[in-house]
N, C-alpha and C positions, 0 to 999 in steps of 0.2 A: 504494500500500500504506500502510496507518496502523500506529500500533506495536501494535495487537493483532493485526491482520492478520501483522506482524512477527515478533509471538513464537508465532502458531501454527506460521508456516512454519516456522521454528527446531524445534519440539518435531517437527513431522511429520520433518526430514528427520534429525535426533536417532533417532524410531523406523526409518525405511529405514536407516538404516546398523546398529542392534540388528538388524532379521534380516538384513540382509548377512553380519554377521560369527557368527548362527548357521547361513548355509547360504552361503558364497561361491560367486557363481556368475559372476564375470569381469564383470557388468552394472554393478560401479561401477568407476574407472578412480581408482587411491591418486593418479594428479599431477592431474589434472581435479580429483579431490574437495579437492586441499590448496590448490587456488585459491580466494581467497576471494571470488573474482566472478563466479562459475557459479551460484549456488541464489539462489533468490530473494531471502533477505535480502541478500546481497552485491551482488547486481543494484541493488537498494535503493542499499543505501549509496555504490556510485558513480555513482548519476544521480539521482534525484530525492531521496533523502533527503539529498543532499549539500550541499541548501541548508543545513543546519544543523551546517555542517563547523566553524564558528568555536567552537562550543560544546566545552565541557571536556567534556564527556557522549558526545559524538558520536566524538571524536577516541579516545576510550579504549572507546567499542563498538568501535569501526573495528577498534582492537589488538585485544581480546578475539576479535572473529570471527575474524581471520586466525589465530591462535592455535588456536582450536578447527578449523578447519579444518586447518592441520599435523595435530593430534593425532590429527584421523578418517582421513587419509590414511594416517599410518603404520600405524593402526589397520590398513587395508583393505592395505595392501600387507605387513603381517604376516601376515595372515588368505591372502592372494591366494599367500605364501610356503609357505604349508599348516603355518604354525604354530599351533597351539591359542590362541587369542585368547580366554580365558574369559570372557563378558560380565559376570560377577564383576570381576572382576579389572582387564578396558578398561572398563569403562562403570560399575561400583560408585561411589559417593558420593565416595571418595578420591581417584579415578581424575584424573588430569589432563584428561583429556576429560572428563568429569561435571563436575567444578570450574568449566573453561572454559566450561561450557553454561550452569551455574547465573547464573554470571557473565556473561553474554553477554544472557540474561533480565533480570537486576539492570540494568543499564544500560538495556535497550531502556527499560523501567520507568521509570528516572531521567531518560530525556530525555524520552519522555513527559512527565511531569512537570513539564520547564522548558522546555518548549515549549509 
């Protein structure tokens, strides 16, 4: 995977979790999804993107995903609780999920960059 290949994956699985949590239907699992070693970027980052683990850039995606992953977990296990999850409200620009995502891009971005 290269880092555009990187941040598509990120935005595709950013949109399955927007309709998960406008129609929950048990198909994502809130601890599976709060791991941040299951989806492809994660995958990434602990095997081949890892060569690049010494890098301040790398070490601080690394945080950033795990982080975003938390936030979609509890997302989905609110949502799985049958409580109203307004995609305003989880996933709006302010949202600590959206933040985390924007950020999680910003980085793939910057190591790009110095690599």
């Amino acid at each position: 995977m290269d880092f555009d290949e990187a941040i598509a994956a990120h935005s595709a699985w950013k949109n399955k979790l927007k309709a998960y949590l406008r129609k929950p239907d048990q198909s994502l699992n809130a601890s599976v999804v709060a791991s941040d070693n299951q989806c492809a970027l994660g995958k990434w980052l602990y095997a081949e993107g890892a060569k690049h683990s010494a890098l301040p850039e790398f070490k601080e995606l690394k945080n950033l995903h795990a982080n975003f992953h938390r936030a979609a977990g509890e997302l989905i296990r609110r949502a799985d609780a049958g409580e109203s999850v307004a995609e305003e409200a989880a996933l709006g620009a302010n949202s600590p999920f959206s933040t985390t995502s924007t950020h999680v891009v910003q980085m793939i971005l910057q190591l790009k960059h110095k690599v």
